[in-house]
C-alpha positions in Angstrom: -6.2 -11.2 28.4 -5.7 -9.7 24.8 -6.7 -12.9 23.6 -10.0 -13.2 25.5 -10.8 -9.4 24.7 -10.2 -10.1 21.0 -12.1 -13.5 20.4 -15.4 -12.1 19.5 -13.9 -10.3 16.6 -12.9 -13.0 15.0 -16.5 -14.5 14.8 -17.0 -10.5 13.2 -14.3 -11.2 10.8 -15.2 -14.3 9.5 -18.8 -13.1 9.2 -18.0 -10.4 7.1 -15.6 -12.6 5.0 -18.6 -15.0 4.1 -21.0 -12.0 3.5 -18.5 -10.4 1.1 -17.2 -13.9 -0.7 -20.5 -15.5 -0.9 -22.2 -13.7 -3.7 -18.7 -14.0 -6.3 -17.8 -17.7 -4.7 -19.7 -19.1 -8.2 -17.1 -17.0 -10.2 -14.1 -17.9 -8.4 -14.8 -21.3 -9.0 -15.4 -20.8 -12.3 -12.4 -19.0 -13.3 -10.2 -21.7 -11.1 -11.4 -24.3 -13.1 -9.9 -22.0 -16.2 -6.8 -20.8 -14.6 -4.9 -23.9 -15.4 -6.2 -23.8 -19.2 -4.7 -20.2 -19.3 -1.6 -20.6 -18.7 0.7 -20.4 -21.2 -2.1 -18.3 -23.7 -1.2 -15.6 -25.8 -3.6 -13.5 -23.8 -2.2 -14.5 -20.7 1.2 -13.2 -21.5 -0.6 -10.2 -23.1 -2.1 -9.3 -19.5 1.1 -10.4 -17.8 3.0 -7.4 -19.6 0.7 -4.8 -20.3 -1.8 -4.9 -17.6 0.2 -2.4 -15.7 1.4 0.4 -17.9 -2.6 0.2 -19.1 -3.6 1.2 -15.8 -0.6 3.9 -15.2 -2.0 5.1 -18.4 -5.8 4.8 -17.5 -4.7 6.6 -14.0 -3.3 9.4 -15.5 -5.9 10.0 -18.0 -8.9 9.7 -15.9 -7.0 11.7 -13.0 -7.2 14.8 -15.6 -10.1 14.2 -16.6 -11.6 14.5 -13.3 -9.3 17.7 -12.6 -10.5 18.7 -16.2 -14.4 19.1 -14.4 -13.2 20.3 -11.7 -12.2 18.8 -8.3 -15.0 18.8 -5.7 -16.7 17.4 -2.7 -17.4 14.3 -4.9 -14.4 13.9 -6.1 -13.4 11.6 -2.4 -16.4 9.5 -3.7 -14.8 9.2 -6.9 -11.2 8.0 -6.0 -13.0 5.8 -3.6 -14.8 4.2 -6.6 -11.8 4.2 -8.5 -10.3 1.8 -5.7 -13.0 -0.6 -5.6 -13.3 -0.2 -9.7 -9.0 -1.9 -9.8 -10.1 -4.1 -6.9 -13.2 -5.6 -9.2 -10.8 -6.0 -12.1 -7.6 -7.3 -10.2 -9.6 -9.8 -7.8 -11.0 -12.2 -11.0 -7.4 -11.9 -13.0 -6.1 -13.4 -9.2 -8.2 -16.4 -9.5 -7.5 -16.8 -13.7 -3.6 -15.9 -13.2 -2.6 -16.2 -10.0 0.9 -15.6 -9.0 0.6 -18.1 -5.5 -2.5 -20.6 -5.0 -1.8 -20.9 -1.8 -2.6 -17.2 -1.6 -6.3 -17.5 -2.9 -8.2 -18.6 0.2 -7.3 -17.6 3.6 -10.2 -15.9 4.9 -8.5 -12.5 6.0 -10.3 -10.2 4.0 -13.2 -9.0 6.6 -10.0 -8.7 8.8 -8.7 -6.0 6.0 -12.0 -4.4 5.6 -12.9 -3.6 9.2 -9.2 -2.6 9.8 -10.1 0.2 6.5 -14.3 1.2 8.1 -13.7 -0.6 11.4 -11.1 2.1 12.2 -13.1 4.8 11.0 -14.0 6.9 14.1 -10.2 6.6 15.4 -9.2 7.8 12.2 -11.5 11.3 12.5 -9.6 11.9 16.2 -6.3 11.3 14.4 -7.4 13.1 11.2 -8.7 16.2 13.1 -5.3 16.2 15.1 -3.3 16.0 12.2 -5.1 19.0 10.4 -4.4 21.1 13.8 -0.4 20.0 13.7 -0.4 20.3 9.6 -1.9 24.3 10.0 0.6 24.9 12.6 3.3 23.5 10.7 2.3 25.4 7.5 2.2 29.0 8.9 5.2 27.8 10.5 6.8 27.2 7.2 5.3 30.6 5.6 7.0 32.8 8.3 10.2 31.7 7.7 10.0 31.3 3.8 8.4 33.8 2.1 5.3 32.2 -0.3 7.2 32.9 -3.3 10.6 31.6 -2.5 8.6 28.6 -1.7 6.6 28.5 -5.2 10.1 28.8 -7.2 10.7 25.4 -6.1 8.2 23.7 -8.5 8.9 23.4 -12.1 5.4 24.3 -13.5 6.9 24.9 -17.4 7.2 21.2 -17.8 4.9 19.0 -19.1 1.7 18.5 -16.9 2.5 14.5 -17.2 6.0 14.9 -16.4 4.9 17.0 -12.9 2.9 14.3 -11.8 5.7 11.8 -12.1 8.3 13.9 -10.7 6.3 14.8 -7.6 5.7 10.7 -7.2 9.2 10.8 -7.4 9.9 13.7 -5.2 7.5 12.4 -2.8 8.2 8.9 -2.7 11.8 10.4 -1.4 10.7 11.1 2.3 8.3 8.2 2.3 11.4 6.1 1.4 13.3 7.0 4.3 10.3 6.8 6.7 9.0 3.6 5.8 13.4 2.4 6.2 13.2 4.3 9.7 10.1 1.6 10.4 12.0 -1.4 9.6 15.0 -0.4 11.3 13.5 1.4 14.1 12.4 -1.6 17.1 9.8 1.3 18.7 8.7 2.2 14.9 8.4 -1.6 13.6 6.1 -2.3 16.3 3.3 0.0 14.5 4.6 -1.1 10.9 4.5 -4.5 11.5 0.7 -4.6 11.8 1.2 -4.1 8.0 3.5 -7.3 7.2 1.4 -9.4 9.4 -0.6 -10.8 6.3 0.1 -14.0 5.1 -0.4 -13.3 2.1 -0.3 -10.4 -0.5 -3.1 -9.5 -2.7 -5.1 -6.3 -3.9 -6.7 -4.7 -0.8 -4.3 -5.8 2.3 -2.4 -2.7 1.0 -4.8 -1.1 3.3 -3.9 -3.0 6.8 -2.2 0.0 8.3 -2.5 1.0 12.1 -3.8 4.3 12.4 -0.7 5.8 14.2 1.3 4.7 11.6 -1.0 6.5 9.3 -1.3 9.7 11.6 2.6 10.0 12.1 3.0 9.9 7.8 0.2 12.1 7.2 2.3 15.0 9.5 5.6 14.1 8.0 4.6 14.4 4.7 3.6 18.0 5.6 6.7 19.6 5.3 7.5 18.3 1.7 4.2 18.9 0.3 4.3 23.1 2.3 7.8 22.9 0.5 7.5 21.3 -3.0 3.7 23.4 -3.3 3.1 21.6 -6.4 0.0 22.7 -8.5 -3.7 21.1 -6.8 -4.2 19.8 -10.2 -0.8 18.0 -10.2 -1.1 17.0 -6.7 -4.5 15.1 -7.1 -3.2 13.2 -10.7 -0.2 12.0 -8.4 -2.7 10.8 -5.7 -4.3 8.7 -8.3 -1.5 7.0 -9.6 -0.1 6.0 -6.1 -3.3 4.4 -5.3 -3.1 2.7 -8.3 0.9 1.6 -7.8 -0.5 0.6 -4.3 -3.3 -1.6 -5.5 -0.8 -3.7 -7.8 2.2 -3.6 -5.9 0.4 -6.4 -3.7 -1.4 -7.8 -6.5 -1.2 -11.8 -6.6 -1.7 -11.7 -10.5 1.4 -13.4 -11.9 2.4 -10.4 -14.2 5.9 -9.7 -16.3 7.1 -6.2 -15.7 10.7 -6.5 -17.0 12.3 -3.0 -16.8 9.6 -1.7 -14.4 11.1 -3.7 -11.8 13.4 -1.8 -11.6 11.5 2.1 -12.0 8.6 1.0 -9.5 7.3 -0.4 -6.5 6.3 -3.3 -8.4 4.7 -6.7 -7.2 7.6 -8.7 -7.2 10.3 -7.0 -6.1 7.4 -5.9 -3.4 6.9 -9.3 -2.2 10.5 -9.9 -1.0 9.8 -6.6 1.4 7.1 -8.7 2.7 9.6 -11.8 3.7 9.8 -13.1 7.2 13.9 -13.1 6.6 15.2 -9.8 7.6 18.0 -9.8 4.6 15.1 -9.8 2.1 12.1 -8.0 4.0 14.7 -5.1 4.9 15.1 -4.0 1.6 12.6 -2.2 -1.4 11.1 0.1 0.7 10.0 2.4 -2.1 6.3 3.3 -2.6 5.6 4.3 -5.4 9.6 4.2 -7.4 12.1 1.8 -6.3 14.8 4.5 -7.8 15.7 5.2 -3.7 16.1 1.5 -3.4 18.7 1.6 -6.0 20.3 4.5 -5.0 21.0 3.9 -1.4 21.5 0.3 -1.5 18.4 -1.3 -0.2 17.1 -2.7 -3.7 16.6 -6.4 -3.3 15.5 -8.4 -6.9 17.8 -11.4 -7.5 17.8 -12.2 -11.3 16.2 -15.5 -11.8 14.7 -15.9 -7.9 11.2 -16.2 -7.0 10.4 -14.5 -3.8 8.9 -16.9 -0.9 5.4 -17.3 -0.3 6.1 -17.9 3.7 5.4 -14.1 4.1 4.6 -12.3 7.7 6.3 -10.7 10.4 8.9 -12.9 12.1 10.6 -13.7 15.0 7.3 -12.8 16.5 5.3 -15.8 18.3 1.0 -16.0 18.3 1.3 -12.2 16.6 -2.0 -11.2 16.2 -4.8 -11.8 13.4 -7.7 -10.3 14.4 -9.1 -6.6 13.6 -8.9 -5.4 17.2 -5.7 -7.6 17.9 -4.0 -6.0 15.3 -5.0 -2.5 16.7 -3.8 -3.8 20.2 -0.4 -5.4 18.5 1.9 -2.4 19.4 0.6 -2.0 22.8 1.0 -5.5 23.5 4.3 -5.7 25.6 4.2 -9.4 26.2 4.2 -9.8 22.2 7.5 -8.1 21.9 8.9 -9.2 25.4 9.1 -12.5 23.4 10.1 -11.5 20.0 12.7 -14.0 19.0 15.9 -12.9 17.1 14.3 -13.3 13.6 12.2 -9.9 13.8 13.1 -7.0 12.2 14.3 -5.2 15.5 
């Protein structure tokens, strides 16, 4: 039945694919009929290794910037810009240096995009119910903490730079144990599993979330942010930079972060949490820092591996790969009646 309901998105998906690869299909061939040349360049080697801390940097800088002029309505539209700005730089240095070939062509991206707009009006219920629960849980907070107890917590005599990374940091804490609670959790991985169902890993499938999943975060993360009540200022520089960690993490530009590995939520160490084994896709559950990882024993980056390109969720038969199948997946008990002993519950 979920299959018969579902079928007509997939004619939607893979319109919407064509419409949005046909215009830059000339350019990807182009630059795959260079990729091979480019290998091995000076400049490739150059990208490899600085790419990253370039856009850390450029993330920082524009983030104060915009705080600089003031953060308005606009400013949505801008970090929205911002997104699509990485995705038009990361999606050509794919094709010229890409970490997997087989990753190139699989005709998922309309799924990723209406799973982003597609979800749109369901997200405004959820968001409007999550403002309600996050007031609540403020003037909660405020009654039994008094505002300035809670505004000692924050450091503001350090560096501006320095806040931003230590909220990431602070931040990244609860995320870390939330998104371990998903994995380990059979109720919870059925939601956070709608994320690992891509077969592949590249810029913008960092954005195939379910919207409970989403709705569920945005309340947890409540209490941390009422608690931490780092500076607006700080708070939106922060948000930039984990967009920007987000973006690459699933990047499949084959890049050389050495010692980053092992700070942040970095591409490779990011695709063995993507693995269909649960002994490598249980592990590096950091978002933004991988520091948790390390910390509590969950870090996974075997000196001299390669992580697998057979990415997915496992030990799940026929899961889902449609927009609206996807939305259905958790709901779905015949999927998980027949989960075989490879998932991750």
């Amino acid at each position: 039945m979920v299959a018969i309901v579902t079928l007509p998105f997939g004619w939607l998906e893979a319109i919407v694919t064509f419409l949005l690869t046909w215009p830059v299909r000339p350019l990807w061939r182009w630059l795959d009929a260079r990729s091979h040349g480019f290998e091995g360049t000076i400049a490739r080697r150059v990208i490899a290794m600085g790419l990253f801390p370039l856009l850390m940097i450029l993330a920082v800088v524009l983030g104060f910037e915009i705080v600089e002029r003031g953060i308005k309505l606009d400013t949505l539209m801008w970090t929205m810009g911002y997104t699509f700005a990485l995705g038009a730089l990361m999606a050509p240095l794919e094709r010229l240096m890409p970490w997997s070939r087989k990753w190139l062509d699989h005709g998922d991206s309309g799924t990723d995009i209406l799973m982003l707009f597609g979800n749109a009006p369901l997200y405004g219920v959820l968001s409007s119910a999550s403002l309600f629960l996050t007031a609540w849980l403020v003037e909660w907070i405020h009654l039994n903490l008094p505002p300035d107890t809670i505004r000692s917590f924050w450091p503001h005599f350090l560096h501006p730079v320095v806040q931003v990374f230590l909220l990431i940091l602070a931040m990244d804490f609860f995320r870390y144990w939330y998104h371990r609670w998903m994995h380990e959790n059979a109720f919870m991985w059925r939601w956070h599993s709608v994320h690992h169902s891509s077969s592949r890993l590249y810029w913008f499938n960092g954005m195939r979330t379910h919207p409970l999943e989403n709705f569920v975060s945005n309340v947890i993360w409540v209490v941390p942010f009422t608690l931490i009540q780092a500076p607006a200022e700080i708070v939106f520089v922060a948000g930039l930079v984990s967009r920007t960690i987000g973006r690459f993490q699933h990047t499949n530009i084959d890049v050389n972060l050495g010692p980053f590995e092992y700070i942040f939520s970095a591409p490779n160490n990011h695709r063995y949490h993507h693995s269909k084994a649960i002994s490598e896709g249980n592990s590096n559950y950091g978002g933004d820092v991988i520091v948790w990882d390390i910390l509590f024993g969950s870090f996974h980056l075997p000196k001299g591996g390669r992580p697998g390109e057979d990415i997915g969720v496992g030990g799940v038969e026929d899961y889902p790969k449609s927009w609206l199948g996807l939305v259905l997946a958790p709901f779905n008990q015949r999927l998980w009646r027949d989960a075989g002993p490879r998932s991750n519950i």
